[in-house]
N, C-alpha and C positions, 0 to 999 in steps of 0.2 A: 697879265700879272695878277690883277683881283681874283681870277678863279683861282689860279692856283694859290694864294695866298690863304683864300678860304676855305679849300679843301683840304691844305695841311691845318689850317685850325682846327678844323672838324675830325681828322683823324686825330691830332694829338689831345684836343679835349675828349672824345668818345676813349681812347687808350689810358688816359689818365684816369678816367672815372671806373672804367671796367678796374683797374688795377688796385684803386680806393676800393672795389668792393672784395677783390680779392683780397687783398690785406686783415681785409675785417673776417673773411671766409677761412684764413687762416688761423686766426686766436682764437675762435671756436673750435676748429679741427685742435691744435694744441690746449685748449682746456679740456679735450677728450681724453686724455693722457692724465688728467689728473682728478677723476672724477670720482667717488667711494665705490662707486658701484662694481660687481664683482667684478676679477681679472678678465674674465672669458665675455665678459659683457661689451667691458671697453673696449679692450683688444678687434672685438666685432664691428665698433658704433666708429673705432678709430680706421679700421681698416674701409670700410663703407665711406667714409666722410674724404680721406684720401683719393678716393677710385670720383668721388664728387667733385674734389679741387681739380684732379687731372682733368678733368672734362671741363672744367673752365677755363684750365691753362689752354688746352685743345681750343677751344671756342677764342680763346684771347691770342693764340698766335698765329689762326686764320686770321684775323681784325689788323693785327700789327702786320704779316704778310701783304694784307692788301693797301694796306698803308705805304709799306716801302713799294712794291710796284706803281702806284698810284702816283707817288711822291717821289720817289729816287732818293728820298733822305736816307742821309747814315746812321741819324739816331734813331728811326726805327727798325733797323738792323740787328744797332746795339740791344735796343729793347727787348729784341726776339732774343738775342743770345743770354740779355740775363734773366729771359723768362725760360729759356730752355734749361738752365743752371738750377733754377727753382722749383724747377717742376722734377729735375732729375735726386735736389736735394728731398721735396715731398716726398719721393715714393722708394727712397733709402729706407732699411730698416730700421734704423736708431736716427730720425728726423731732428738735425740742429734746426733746431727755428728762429736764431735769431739769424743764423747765416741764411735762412728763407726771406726772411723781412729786411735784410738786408740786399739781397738782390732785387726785391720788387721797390726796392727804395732807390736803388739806384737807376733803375728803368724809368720809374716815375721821374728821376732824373734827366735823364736822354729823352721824354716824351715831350717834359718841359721846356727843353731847351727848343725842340724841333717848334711846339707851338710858340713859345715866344719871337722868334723871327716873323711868324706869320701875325702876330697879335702888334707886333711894332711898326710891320708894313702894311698893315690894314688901318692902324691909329694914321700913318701916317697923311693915308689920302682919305681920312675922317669918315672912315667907315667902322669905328670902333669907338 
């Protein structure tokens, strides 16, 4: 039971913190959108910084994959579905961003839940 209790912590904490830097990787991509600098400039810096976040979503839903194989949890399932959601909403033409942040919000949610079983069952035999 300890390994596996550890190794879902370890995947939900590594899942959690990748998705905290996503979050932040995305309010700079959305302050691209609103920047003086000419039309054909942003349009360039905004489409480039997109084609960036995809490759992190890439990169994060290999991580959350090997999580659900690893683990057989459900919430890192969910996780992948609302990271597949947000990465389909990034590379829309006209980007809602708070309906972005709002699905890595809810992920971060599913991540939490999965680690906190493990973070209750590891307090429990005082390993935490």
């Amino acid at each position: 039971m300890r390994k596996n209790e550890i190794v879902n912590y370890q995947f939900g904490e590594r899942i959690k913190s990748a998705m905290i830097i996503c979050s932040k990787m995305l309010a700079v991509v959305e302050s691209l959108g609103e920047g003086r600098a000419g039309k054909e400039r942003r349009e360039g810096e905004l489409a480039g910084a997109k084609k960036v976040l995809g490759a992190f979503f890439d990169g994060l839903s290999v991580e959350t994959g090997m999580a659900l194989r690893a683990t057989g949890m459900r919430e890192f399932g969910q996780v992948e579905e609302e990271l597949a959601q947000a990465r389909r909403r990034v590379e829309a033409e006209a980007v809602d961003f708070e309906e972005v942040q709002a699905s890595l919000g809810r992920a971060v949610s599913h991540a939490t839940t999965a680690c906190d079983r493990a973070v209750r069952a590891l307090a429990e035999e005082g390993l935490l």
